[in-house]
N, CA, C and O atoms as a printed pandas DataFrame, in Angstrom:
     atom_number atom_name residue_name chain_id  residue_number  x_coord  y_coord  z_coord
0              1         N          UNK        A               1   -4.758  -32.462   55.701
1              2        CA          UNK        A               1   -4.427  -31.522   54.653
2              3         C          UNK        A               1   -5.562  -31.457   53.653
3              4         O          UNK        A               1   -6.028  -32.482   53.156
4              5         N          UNK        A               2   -6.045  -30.132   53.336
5              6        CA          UNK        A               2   -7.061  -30.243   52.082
6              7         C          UNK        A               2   -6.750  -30.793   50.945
7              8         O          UNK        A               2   -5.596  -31.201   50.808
8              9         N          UNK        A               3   -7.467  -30.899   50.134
9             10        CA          UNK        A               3   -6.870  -31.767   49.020
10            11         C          UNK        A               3   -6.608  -30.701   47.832
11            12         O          UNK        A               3   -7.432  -29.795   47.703
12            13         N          UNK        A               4   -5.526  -30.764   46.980
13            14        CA          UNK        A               4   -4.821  -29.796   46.285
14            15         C          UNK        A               4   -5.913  -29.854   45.137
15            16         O          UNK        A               4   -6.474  -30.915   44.867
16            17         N          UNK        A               5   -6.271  -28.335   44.283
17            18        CA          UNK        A               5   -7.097  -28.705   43.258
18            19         C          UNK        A               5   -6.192  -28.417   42.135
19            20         O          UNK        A               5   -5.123  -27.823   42.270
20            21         N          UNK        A               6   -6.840  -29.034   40.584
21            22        CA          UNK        A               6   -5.674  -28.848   39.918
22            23         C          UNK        A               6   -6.683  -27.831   38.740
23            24         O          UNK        A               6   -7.913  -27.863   38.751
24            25         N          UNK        A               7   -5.911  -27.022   37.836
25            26        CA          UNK        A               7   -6.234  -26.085   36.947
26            27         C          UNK        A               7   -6.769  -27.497   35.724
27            28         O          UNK        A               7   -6.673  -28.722   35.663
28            29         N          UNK        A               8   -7.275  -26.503   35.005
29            30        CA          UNK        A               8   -8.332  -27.364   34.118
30            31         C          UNK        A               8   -7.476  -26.326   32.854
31            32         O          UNK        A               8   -7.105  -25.152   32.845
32            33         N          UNK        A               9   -7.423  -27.328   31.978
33            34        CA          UNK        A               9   -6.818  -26.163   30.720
34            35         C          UNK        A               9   -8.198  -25.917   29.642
35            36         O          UNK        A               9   -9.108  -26.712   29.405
36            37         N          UNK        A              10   -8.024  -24.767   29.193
37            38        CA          UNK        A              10   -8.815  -23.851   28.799
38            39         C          UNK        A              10   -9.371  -24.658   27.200
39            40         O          UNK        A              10   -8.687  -25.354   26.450
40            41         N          UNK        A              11  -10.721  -24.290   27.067
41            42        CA          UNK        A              11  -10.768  -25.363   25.804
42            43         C          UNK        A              11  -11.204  -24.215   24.830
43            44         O          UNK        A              11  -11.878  -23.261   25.220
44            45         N          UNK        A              12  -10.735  -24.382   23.407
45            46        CA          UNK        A              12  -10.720  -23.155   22.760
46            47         C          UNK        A              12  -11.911  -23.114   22.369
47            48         O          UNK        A              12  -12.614  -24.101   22.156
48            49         N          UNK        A              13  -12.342  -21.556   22.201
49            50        CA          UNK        A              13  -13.607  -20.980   22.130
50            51         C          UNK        A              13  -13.698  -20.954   20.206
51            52         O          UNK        A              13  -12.793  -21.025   19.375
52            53         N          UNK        A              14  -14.971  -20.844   20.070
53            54        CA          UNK        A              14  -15.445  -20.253   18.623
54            55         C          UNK        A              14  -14.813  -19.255   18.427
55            56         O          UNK        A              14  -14.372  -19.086   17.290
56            57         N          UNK        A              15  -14.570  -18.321   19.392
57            58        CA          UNK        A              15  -13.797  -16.723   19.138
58            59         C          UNK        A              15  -12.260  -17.003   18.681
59            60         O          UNK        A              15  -11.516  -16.141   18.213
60            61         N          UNK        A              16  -11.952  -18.238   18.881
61            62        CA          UNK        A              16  -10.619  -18.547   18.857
62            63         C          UNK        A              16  -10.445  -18.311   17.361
63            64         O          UNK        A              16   -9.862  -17.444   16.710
64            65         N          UNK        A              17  -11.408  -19.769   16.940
65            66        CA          UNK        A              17  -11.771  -19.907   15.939
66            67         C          UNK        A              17  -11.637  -19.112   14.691
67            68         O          UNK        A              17  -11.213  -19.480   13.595
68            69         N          UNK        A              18  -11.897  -18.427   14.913
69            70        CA          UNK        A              18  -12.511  -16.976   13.711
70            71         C          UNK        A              18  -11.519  -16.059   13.933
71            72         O          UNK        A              18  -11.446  -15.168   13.086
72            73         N          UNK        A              19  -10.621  -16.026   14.968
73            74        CA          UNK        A              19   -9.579  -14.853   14.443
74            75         C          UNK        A              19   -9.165  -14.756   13.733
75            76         O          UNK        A              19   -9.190  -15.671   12.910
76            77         N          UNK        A              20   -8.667  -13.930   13.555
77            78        CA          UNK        A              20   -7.746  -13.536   11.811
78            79         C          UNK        A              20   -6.586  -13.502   12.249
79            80         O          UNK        A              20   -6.204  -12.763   13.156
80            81         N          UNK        A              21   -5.674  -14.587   11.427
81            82        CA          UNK        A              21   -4.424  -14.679   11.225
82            83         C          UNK        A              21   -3.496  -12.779   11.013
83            84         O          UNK        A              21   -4.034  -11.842   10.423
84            85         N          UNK        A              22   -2.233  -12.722   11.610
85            86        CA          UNK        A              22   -1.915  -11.239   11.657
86            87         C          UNK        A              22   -0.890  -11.637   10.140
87            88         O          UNK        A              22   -0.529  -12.756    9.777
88            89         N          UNK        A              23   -0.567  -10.084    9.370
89            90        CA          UNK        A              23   -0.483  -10.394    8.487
90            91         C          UNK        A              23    0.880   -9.721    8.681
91            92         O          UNK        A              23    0.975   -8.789    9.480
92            93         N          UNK        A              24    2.295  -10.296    7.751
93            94        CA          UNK        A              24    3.508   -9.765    8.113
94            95         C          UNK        A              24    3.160   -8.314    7.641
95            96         O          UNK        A              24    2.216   -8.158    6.866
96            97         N          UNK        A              25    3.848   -7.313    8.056
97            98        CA          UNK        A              25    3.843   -5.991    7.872
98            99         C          UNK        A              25    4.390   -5.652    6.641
99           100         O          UNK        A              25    3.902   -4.862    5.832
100          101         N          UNK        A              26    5.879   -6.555    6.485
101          102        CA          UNK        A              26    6.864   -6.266    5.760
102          103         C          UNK        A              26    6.349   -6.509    4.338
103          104         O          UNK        A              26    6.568   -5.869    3.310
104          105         N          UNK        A              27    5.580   -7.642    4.557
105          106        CA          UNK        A              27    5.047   -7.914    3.204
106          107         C          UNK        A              27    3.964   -7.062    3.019
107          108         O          UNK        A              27    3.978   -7.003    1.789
108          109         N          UNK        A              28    2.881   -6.243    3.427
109          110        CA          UNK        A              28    2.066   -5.753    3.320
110          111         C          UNK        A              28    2.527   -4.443    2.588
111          112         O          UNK        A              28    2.073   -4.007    1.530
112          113         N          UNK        A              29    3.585   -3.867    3.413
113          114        CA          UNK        A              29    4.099   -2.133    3.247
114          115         C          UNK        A              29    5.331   -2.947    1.781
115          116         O          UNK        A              29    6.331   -2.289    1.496
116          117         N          UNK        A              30    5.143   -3.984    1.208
117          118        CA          UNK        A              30    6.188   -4.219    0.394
118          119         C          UNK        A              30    7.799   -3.807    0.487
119          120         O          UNK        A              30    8.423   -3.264   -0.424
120          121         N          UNK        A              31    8.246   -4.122    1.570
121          122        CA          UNK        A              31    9.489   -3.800    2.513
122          123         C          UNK        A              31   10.488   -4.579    1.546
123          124         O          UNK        A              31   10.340   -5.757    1.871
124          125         N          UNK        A              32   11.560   -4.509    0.382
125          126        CA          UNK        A              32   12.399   -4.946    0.181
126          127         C          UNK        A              32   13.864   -5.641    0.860
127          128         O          UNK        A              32   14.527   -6.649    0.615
128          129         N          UNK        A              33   13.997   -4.063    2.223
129          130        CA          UNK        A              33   15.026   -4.345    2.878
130          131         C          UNK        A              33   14.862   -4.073    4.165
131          132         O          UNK        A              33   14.319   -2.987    4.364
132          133         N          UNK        A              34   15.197   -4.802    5.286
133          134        CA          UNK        A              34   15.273   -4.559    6.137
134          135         C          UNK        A              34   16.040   -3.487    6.955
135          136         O          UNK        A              34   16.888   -4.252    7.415
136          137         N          UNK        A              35   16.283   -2.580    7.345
137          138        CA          UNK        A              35   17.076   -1.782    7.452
138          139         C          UNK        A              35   17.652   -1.717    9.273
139          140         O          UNK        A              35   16.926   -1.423   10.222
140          141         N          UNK        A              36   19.132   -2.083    9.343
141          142        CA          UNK        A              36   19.015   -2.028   10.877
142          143         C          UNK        A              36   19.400   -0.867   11.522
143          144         O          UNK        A              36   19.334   -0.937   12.749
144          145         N          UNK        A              37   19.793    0.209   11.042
145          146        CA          UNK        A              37   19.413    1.867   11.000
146          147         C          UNK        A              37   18.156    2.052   11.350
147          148         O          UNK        A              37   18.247    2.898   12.240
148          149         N          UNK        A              38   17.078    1.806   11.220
149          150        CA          UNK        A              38   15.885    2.082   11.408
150          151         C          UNK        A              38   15.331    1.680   12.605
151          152         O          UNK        A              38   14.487    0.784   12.578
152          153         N          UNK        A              39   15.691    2.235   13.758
153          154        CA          UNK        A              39   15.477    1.598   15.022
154          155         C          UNK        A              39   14.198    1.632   15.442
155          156         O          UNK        A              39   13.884    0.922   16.396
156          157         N          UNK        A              40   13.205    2.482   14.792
157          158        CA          UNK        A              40   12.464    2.611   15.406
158          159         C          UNK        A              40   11.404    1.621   14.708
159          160         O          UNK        A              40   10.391    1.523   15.400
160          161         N          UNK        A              41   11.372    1.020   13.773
161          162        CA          UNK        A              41   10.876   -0.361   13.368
162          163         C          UNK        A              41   10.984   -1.477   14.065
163          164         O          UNK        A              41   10.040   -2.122   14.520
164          165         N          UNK        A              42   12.660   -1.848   14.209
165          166        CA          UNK        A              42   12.773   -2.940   14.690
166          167         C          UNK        A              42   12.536   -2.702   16.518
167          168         O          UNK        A              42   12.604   -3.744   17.171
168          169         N          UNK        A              43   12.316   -1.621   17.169
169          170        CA          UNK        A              43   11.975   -1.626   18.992
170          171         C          UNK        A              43   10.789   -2.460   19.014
171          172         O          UNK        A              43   10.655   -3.164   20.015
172          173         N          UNK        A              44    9.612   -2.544   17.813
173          174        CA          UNK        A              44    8.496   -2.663   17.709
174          175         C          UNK        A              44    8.346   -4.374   17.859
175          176         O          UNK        A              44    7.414   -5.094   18.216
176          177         N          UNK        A              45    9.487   -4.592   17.486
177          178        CA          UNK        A              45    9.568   -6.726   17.557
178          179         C          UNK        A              45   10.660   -6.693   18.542
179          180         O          UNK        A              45   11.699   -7.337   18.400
180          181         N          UNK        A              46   10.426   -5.998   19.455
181          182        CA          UNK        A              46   11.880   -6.425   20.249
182          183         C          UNK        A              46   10.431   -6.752   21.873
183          184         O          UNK        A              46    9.215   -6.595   21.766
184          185         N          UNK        A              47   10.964   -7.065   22.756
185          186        CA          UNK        A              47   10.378   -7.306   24.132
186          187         C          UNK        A              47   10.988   -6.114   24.530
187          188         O          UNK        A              47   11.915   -5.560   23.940
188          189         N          UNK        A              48   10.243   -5.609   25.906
189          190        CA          UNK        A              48   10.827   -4.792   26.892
190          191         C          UNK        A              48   12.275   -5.003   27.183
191          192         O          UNK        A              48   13.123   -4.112   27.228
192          193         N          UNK        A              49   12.452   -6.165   27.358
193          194        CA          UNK        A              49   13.690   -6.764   27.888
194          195         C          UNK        A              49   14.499   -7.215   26.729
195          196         O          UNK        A              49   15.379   -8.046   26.951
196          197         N          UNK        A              50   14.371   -6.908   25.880
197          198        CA          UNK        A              50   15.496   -6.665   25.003
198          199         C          UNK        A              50   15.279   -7.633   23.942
199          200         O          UNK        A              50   15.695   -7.277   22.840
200          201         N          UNK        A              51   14.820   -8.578   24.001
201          202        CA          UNK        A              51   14.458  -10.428   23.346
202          203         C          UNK        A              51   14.200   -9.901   22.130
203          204         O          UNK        A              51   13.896   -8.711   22.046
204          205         N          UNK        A              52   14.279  -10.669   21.065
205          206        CA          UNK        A              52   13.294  -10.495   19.902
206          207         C          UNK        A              52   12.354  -11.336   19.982
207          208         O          UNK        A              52   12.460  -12.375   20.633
208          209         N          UNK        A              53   11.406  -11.028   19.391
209          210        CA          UNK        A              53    9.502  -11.455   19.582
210          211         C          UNK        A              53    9.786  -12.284   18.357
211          212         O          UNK        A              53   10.432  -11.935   17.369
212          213         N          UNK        A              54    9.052  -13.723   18.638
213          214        CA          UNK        A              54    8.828  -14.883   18.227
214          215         C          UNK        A              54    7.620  -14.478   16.717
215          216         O          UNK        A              54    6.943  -13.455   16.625
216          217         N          UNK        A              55    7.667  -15.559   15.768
217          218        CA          UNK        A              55    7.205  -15.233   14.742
218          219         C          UNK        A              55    5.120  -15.166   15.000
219          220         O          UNK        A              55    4.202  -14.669   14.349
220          221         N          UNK        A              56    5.198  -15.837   16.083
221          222        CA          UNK        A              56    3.427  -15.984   16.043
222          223         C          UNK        A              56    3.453  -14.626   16.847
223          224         O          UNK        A              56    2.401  -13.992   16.921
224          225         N          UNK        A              57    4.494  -14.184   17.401
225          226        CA          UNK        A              57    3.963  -12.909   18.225
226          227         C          UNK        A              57    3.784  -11.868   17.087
227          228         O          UNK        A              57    2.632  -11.510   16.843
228          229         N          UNK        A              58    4.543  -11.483   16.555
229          230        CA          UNK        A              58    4.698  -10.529   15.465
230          231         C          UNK        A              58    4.003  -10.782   14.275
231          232         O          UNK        A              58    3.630   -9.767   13.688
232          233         N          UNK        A              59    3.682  -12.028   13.677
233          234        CA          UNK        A              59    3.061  -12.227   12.624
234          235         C          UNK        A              59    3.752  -11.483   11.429
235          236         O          UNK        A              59    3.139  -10.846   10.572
236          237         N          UNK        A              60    5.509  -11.697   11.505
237          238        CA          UNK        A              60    6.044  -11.860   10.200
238          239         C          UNK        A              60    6.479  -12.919    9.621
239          240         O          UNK        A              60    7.089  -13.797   10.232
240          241         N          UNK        A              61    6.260  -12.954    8.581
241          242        CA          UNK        A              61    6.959  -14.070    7.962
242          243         C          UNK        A              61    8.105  -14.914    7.602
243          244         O          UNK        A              61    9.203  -14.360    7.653
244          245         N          UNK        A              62    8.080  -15.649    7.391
245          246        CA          UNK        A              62    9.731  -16.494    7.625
246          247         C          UNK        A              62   10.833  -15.969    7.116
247          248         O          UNK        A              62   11.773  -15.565    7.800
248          249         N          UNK        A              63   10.780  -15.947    5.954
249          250        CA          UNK        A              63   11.663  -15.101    5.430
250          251         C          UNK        A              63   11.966  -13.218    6.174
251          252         O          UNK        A              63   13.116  -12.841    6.397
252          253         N          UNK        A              64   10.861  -12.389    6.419
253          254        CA          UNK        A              64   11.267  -11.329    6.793
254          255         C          UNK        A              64   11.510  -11.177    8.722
255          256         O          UNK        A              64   11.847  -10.191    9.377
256          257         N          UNK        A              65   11.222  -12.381    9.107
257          258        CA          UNK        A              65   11.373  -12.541   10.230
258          259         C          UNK        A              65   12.803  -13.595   10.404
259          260         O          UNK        A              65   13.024  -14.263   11.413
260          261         N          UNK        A              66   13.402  -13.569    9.567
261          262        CA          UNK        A              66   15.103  -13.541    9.573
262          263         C          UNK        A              66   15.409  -13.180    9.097
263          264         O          UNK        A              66   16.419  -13.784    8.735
264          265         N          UNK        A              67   15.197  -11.696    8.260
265          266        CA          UNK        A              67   15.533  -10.238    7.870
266          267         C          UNK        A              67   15.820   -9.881    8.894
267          268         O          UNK        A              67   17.001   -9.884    9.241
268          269         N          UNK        A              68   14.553   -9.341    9.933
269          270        CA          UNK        A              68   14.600   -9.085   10.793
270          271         C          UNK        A              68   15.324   -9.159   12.152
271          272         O          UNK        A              68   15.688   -8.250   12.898
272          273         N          UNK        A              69   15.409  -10.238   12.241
273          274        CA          UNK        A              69   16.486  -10.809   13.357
274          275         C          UNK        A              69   18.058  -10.654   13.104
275          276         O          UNK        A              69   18.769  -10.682   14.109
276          277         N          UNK        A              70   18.638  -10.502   11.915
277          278        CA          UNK        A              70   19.789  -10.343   11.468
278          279         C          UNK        A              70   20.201   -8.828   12.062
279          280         O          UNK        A              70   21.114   -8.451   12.797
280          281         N          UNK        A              71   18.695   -7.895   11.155
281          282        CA          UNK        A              71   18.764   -6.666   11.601
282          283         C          UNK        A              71   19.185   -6.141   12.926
283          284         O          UNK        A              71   19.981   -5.281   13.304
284          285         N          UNK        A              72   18.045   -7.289   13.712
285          286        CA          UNK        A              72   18.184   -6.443   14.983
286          287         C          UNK        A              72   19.657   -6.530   15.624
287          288         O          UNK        A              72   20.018   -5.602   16.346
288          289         N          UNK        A              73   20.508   -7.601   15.387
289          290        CA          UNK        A              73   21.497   -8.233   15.529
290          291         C          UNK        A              73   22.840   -7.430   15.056
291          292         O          UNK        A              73   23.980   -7.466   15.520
292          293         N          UNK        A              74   22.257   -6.650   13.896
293          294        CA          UNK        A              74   23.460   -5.742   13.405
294          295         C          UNK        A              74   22.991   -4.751   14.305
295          296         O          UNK        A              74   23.765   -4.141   15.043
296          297         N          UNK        A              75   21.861   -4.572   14.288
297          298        CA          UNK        A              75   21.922   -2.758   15.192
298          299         C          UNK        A              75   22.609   -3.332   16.656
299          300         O          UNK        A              75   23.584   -2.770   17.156
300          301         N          UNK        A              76   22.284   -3.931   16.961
301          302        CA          UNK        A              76   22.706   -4.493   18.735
302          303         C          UNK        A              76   24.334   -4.154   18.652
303          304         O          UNK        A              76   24.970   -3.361   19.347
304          305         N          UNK        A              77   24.845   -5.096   17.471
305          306        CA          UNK        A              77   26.315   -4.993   17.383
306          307         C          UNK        A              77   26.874   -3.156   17.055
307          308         O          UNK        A              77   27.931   -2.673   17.462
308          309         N          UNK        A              78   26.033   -2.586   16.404
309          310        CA          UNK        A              78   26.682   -1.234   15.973
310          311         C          UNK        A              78   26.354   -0.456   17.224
311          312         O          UNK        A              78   26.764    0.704   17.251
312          313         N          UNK        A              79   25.756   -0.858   18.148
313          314        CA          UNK        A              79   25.665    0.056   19.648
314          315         C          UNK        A              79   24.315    0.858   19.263
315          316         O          UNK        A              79   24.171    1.962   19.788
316          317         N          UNK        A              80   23.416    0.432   18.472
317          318        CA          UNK        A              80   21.992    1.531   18.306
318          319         C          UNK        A              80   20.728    0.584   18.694
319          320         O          UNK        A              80   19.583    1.032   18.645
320          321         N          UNK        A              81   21.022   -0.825   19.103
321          322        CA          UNK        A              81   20.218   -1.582   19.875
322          323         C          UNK        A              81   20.788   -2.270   21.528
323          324         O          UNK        A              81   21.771   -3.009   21.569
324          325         N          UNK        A              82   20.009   -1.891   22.791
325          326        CA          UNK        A              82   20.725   -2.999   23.571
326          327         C          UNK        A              82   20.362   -4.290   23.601
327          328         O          UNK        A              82   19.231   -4.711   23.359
328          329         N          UNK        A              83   21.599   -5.123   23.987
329          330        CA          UNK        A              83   21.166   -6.376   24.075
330          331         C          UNK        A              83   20.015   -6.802   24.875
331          332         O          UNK        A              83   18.999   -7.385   24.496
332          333         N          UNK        A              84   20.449   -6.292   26.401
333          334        CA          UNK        A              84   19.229   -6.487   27.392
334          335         C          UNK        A              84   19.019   -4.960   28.038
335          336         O          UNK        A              84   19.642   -3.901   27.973
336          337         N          UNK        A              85   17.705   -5.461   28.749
337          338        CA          UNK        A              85   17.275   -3.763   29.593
338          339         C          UNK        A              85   18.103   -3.680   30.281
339          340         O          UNK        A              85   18.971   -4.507   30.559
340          341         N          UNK        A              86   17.856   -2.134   30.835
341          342        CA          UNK        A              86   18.709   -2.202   31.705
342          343         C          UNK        A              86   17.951   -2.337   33.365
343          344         O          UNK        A              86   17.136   -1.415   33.408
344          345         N          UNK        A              87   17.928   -2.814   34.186
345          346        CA          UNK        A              87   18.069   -3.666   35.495
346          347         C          UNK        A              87   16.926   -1.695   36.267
347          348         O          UNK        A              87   17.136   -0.507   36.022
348          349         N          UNK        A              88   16.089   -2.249   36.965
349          350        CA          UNK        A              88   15.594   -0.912   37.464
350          351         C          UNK        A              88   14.372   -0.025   36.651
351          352         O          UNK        A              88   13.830    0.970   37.132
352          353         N          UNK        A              89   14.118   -0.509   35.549
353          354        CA          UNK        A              89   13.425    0.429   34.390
354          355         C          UNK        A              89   11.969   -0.022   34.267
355          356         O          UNK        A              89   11.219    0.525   33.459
């Protein structure tokens, strides 16, 4: 049998380095309220598959990134978000 090789994990670059932190939106556009009416905000932190996007994905902040999640949570419940995709899409 050949001998199995194994992956080497990636060692972070200077480019890593120097990125720029993403900045919450909510705080930027000075967003008081989250609104879960506003669907077309919150599709934007949602996954294809329905998930809500993790705080390093989105780069909101703690506080508006459980604004957010509440939100999406009321729209899901009022029938103007789905929970998951739908199967085929």
């Amino acid at each position: 049998m050949p001998p199995t090789s194994r992956k080497k994990r990636r060692r972070p670059s200077a480019a890593d380095a120097r990125r720029r932190p993403k900045v919450c939106q909510f705080c930027k556009d000075k967003t008081d309220y989250i609104d879960y009416k506003d669907v077309a905000v919150l599709r934007k932190f949602m996954s294809d598959r329905g998930k809500i996007r993790a705080r390093r994905v989105t780069g909101a902040c703690p506080k508006h990134q459980r604004e957010m999640a509440i939100a999406i949570k009321n729209a899901r419940e009022m029938a103007l978000l789905p929970y998951i995709a739908q199967r085929g899409q």
